[in-house]
C-alpha positions in Angstrom: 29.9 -2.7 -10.0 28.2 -6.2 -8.4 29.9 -8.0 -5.9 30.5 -11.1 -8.4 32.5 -8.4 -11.0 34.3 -6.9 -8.1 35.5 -10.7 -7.0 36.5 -11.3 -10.7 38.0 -8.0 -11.2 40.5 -9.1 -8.0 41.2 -12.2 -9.6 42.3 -10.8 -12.8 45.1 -8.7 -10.3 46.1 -12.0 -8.8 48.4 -14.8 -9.5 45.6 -17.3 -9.4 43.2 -15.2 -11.8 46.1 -15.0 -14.6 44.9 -16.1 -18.5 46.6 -19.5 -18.7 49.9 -19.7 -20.3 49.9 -20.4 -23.9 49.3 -24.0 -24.8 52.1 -25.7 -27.6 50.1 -25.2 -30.7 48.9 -21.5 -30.2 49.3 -19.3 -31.7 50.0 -20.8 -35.1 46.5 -19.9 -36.8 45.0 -23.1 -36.6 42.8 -22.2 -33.1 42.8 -18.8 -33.1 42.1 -17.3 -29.4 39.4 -15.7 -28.1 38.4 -12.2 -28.1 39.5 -10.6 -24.8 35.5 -9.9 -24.2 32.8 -11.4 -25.9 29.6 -10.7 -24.5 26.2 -11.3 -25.8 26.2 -9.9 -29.3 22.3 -10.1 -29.5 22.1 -13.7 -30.8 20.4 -15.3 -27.5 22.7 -16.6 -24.9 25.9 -15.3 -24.2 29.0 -16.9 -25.8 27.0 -17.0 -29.2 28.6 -15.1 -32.4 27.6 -15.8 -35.9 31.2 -17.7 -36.4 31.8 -18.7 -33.2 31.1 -20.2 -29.8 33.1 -19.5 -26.7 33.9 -21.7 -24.4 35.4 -21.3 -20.5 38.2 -23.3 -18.9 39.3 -22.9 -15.0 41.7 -24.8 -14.1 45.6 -25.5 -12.7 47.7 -24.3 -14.7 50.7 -23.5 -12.2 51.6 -25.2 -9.0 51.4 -28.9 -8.0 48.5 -29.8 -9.9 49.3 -27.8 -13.2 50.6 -30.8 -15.8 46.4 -32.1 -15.0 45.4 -28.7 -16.3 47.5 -28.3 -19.1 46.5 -32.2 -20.2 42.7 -31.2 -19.9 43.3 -28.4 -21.9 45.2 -29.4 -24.3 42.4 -32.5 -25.6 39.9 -29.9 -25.2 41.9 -27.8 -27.6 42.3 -30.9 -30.1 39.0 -31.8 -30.1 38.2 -28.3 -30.6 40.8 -27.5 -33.3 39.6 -30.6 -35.5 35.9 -29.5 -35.7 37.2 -25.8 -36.6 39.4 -27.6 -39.3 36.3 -29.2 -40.9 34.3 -25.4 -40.7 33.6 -25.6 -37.3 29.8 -26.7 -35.9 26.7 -25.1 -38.1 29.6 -23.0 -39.5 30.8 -21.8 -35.9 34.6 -22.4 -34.9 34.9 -23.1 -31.0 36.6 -21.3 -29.2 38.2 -21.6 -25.8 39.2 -19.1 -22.6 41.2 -20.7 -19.9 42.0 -19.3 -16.8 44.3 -20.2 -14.3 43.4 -21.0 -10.8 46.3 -22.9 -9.7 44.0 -25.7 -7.9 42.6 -23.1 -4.9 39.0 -22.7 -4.2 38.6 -18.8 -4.0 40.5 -18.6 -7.8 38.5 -21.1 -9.2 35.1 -18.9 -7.8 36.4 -15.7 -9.2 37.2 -17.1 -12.3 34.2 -18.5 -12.6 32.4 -15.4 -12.6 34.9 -13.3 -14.6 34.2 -16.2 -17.5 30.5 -15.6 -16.9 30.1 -12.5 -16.4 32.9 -10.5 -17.5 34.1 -13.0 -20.8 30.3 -13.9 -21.5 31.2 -18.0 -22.1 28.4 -20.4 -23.7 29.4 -23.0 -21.6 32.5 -23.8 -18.9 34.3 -27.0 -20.1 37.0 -29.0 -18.3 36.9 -27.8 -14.6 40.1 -29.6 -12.4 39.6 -30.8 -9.0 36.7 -31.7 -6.6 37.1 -28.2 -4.5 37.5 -26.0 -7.5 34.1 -28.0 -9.1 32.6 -27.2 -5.8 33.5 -23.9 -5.6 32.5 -23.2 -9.4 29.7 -25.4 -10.4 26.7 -23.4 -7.9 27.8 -19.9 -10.0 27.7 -21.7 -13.2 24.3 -23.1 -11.8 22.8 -19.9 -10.7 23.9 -18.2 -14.4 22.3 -21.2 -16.0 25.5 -21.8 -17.5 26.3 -25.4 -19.0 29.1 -27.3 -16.4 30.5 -29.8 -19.2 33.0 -32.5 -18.4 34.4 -31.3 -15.2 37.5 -33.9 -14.4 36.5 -35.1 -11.2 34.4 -38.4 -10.1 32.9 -36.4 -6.9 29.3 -37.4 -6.3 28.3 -34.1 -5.6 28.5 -33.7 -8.9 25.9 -36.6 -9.6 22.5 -36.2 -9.1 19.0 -36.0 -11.2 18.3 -32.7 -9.8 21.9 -30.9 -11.2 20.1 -30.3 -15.0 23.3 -28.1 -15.5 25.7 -30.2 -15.4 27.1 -32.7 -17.9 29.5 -35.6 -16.8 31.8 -37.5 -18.9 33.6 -39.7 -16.5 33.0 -42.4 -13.9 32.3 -41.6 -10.1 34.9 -41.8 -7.4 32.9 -44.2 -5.8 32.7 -46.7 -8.4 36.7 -46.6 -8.6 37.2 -47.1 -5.4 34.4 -49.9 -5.6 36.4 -52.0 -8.3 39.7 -51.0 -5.9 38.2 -52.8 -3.3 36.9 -55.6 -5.5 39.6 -56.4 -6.4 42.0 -56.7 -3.2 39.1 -58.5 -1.5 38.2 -60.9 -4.2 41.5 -61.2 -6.4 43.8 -61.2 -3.5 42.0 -62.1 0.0 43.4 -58.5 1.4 41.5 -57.4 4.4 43.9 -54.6 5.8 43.0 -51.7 3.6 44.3 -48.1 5.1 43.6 -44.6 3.0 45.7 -41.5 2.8 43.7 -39.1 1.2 44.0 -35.3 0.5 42.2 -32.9 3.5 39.4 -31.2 1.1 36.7 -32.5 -0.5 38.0 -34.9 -3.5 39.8 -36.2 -0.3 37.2 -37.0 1.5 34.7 -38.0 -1.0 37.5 -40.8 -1.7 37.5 -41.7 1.9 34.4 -42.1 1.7 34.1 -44.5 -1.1 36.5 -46.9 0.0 34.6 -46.6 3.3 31.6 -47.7 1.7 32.9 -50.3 -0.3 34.9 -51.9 2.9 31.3 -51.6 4.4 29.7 -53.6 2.0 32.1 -56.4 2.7 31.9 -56.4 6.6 35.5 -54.1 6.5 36.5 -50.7 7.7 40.2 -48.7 6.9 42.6 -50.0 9.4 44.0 -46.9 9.5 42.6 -43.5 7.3 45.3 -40.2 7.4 45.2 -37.0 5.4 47.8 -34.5 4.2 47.3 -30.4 2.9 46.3 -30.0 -0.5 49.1 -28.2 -3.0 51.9 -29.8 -1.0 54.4 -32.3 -0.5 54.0 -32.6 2.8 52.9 -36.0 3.4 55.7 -37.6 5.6 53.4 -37.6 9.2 50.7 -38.7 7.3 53.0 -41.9 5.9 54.2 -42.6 9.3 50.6 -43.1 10.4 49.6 -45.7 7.4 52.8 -47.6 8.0 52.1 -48.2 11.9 48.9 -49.4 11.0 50.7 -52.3 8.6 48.5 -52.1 6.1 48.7 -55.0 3.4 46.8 -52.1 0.8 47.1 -48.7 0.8 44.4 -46.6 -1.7 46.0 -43.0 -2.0 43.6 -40.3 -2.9 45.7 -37.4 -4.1 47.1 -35.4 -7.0 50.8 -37.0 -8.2 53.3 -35.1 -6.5 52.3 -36.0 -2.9 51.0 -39.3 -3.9 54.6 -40.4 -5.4 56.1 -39.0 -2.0 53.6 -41.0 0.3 54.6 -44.0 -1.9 58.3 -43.7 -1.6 57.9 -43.2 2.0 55.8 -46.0 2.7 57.8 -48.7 1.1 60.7 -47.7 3.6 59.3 -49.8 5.9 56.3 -51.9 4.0 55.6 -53.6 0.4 51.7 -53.3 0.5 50.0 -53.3 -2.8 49.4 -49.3 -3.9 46.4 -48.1 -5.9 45.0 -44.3 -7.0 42.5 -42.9 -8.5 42.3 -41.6 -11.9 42.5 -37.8 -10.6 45.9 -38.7 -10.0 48.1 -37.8 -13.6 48.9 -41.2 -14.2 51.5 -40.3 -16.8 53.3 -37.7 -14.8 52.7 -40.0 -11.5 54.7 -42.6 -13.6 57.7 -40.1 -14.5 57.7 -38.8 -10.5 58.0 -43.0 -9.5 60.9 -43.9 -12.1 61.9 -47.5 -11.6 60.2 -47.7 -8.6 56.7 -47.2 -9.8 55.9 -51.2 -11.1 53.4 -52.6 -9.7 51.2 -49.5 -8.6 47.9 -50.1 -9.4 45.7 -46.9 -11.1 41.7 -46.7 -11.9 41.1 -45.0 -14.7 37.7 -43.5 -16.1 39.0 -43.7 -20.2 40.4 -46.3 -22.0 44.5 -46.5 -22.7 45.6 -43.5 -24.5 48.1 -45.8 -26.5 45.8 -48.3 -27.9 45.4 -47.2 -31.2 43.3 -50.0 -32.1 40.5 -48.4 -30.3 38.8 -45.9 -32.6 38.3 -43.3 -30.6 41.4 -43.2 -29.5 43.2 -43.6 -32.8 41.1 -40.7 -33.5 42.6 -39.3 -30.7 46.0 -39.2 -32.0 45.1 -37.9 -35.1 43.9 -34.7 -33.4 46.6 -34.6 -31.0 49.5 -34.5 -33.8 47.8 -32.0 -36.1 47.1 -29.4 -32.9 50.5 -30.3 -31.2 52.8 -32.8 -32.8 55.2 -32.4 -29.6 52.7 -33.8 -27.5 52.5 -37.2 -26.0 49.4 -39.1 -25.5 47.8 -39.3 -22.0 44.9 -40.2 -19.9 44.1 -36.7 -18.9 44.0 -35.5 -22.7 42.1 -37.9 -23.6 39.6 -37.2 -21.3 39.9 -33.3 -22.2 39.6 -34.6 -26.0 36.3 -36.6 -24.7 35.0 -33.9 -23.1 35.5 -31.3 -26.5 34.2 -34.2 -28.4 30.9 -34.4 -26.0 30.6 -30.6 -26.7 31.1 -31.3 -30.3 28.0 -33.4 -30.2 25.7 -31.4 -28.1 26.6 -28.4 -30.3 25.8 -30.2 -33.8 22.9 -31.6 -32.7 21.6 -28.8 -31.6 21.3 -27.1 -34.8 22.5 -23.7 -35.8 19.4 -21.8 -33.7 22.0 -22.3 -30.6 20.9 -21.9 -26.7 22.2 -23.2 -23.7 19.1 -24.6 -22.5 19.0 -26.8 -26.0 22.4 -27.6 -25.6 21.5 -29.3 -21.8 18.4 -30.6 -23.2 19.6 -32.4 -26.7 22.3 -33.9 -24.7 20.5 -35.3 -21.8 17.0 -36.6 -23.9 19.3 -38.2 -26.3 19.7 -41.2 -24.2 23.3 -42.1 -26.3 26.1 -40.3 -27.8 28.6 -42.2 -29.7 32.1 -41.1 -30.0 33.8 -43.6 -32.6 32.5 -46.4 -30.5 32.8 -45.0 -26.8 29.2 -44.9 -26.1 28.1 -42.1 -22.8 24.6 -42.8 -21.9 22.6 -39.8 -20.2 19.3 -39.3 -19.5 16.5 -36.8 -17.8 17.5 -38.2 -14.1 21.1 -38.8 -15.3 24.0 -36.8 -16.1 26.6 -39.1 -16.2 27.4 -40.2 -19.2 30.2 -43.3 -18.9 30.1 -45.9 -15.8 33.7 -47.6 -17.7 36.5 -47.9 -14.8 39.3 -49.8 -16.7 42.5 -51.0 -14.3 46.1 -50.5 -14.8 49.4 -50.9 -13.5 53.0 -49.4 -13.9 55.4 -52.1 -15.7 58.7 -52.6 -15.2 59.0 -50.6 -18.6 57.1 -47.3 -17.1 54.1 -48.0 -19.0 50.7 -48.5 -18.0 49.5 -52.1 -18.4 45.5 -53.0 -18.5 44.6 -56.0 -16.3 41.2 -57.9 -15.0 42.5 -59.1 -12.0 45.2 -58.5 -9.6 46.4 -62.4 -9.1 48.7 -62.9 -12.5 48.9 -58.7 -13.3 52.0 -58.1 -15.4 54.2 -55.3 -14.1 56.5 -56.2 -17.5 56.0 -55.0 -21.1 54.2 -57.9 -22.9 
């Protein structure tokens, strides 16, 4: 047995290897799951049946950062369920295998490989987190395995010479960018400090606002970090208050980030943005009342706009594959990403590979998904630049605004 099948094997032993629990909507006949193993039936690549195609998900699905796996999945699992109601793609149905790596490096590696190697995938879909991504994407690379849609904006990610990758989202940096913007320009605000996550989506956050501070003759009056998969963020507060911040950018999942806030506005009222990567629905149930006025970057467009096409597309999926579940940010990016796999797939045609998948994708220059356009191209992977700004209302909603001076934290 190889080192890689042994590391899976030990996974599958451990809590972090588990199959994900089932999502709401399985089970019912309408997405059947996948075969336990389904290796390469002599079709081409791995992953390849005559009636279906297998995809591979690892991501959170217990611990603090589980509701962002469970969202991912489940738009994944929309998209995915309303091309197999239509006959599936070139008469395949998509399927999808998700494994549970509860946000932890080593899990996310030896799931990786077990999907690879052990489940045979097409194609991984819908990776969570900047260390798991970093931890996953150089096995998927060195299989030759399509990285699709991984939900993270971490630059490593990014780059003309990663031909296995496909991005969906905007980059950390340029949220962090328009954060910046838009103290400094909307609001004059010249006292920025970070408290970020100490791992790599952490620091690549840091290091975006550090660059954009940079740009404008600024550095972080004060930058302090906190454990990943915890709560434990009260020392790290203590140091961002001393420095009297009048903005504080917090790069970190929702549990901790909704704990630093709280903290924080013991002593201070500075202006509060996140990142995307945050779970802005859940981080606006874990706030309550107290969450108006904190600012989120988001990478998709309001998940209750129906009057956005894609997004009233959106909802139509999301009721027939689960008509318990609510619409959210994360989804919809999962349902963007199984919609981006959708279109590789069909254009493609029905003599399937991995390497046409990558290629048809990337030399397409545009793929339209009911009006959200994601541009690739040969030195490009990324396929939307969109950052779109919101903030929590007084009603627990998220609001969209252009500018910080006049934002509504109020219904309209």
């Amino acid at each position: 047995m190889t080192a890689g099948l042994l590391a899976a094997t030990f996974a599958v032993a451990c809590t972090g290897g588990q199959d994900a629990p089932e999502p709401k909507g399985a089970g019912s006949g309408k997405n059947p799951p996948a075969p336990a193993t389904a290796l390469d039936d002599g079709q081409g690549d791995p992953g390849i049946g005559g009636d279906y195609v297998l995809f591979g998900q690892s991501a959170a699905f217990t611990g603090p950062a589980r509701e962002l796996g469970s969202a991912m999945r489940l738009g994944i699992e929309a998209a995915f369920h309303e091309a197999n109601r239509d006959g599936g793609v070139h008469g395949r149905e998509l399927r999808l295998k998700s494994l549970n790596d509860g946000y932890e490096t080593g899990f996310a590696a030896s799931n990786t490989q077990r999907l690879i190697e052990i489940e045979g995938v097409f194609a991984l879909i819908g990776a969570v987190g900047t260390p798991t991504s970093r931890a996953a994407s150089p096995l998927a690379q060195a299989a030759g395995v399509p990285f699709l849609a991984p939900f993270t904006g971490a630059e490593f990610l990014r780059g003309p010479t990663l031909d296995h990758v496909l991005n969906v989202r905007a980059s950390y940096y340029q949220e962090t960018e328009e954060m910046v913007a838009r103290l400094t320009e909307d609001l004059g605000i010249t006292r920025v400090a970070v408290l970020y996550q100490d791992d790599a989506f952490g620091l690549n956050g840091l290091e975006g606002v550090r660059l954009a501070l940079e740009r404008r003759g600024l550095e972080p009056v004060a930058a302090s970090h906190y454990p990943r998969n915890t709560r434990a963020v009260k020392g790290a507060s203590l140091r961002i208050t001393a420095a009297g911040p009048e903005a504080v950018i917090l790069i970190g999942a929702y549990n901790p980030v909704a704990r630093a806030i709280e903290l924080v506005r013991r002593e201070l009222d500075p202006v509060f943005m996140t990142v995307s990567f945050v779970g802005s629905n859940v981080l606006a149930k874990a706030l309550g009342p107290d969450g108006a006025g904190v600012y989120v970057t988001q990478v998709v467009p309001l998940p209750e706009d129906g009057n956005i096409p894609v997004v009233a597309r959106y909802h139509r999926a999301l009721v027939e594959y689960d008509p318990q579940a609510e619409p959210g940010f994360v989804s919809l990016e999962g349902y963007l990403a199984g919609r981006l796999a959708v279109a590789g797939l069909t254009a493609c045609g029905p003599e399937l590979s991995r390497a046409c998948f990558l290629r048809t994708v990337r030399d397409s220059g545009t793929v339209d998904i009911d009006g959200m356009r994601l541009e690739f191209g040969p030195d490009d992977n990324q396929g939307s630049d969109a950052v779109f700004l919101t903030v929590i209302g007084t009603d627990g909603k998220y609001h969209g605004v252009d500018k910080l001076i006049g934002a509504k934290f109020g219904p309209d």
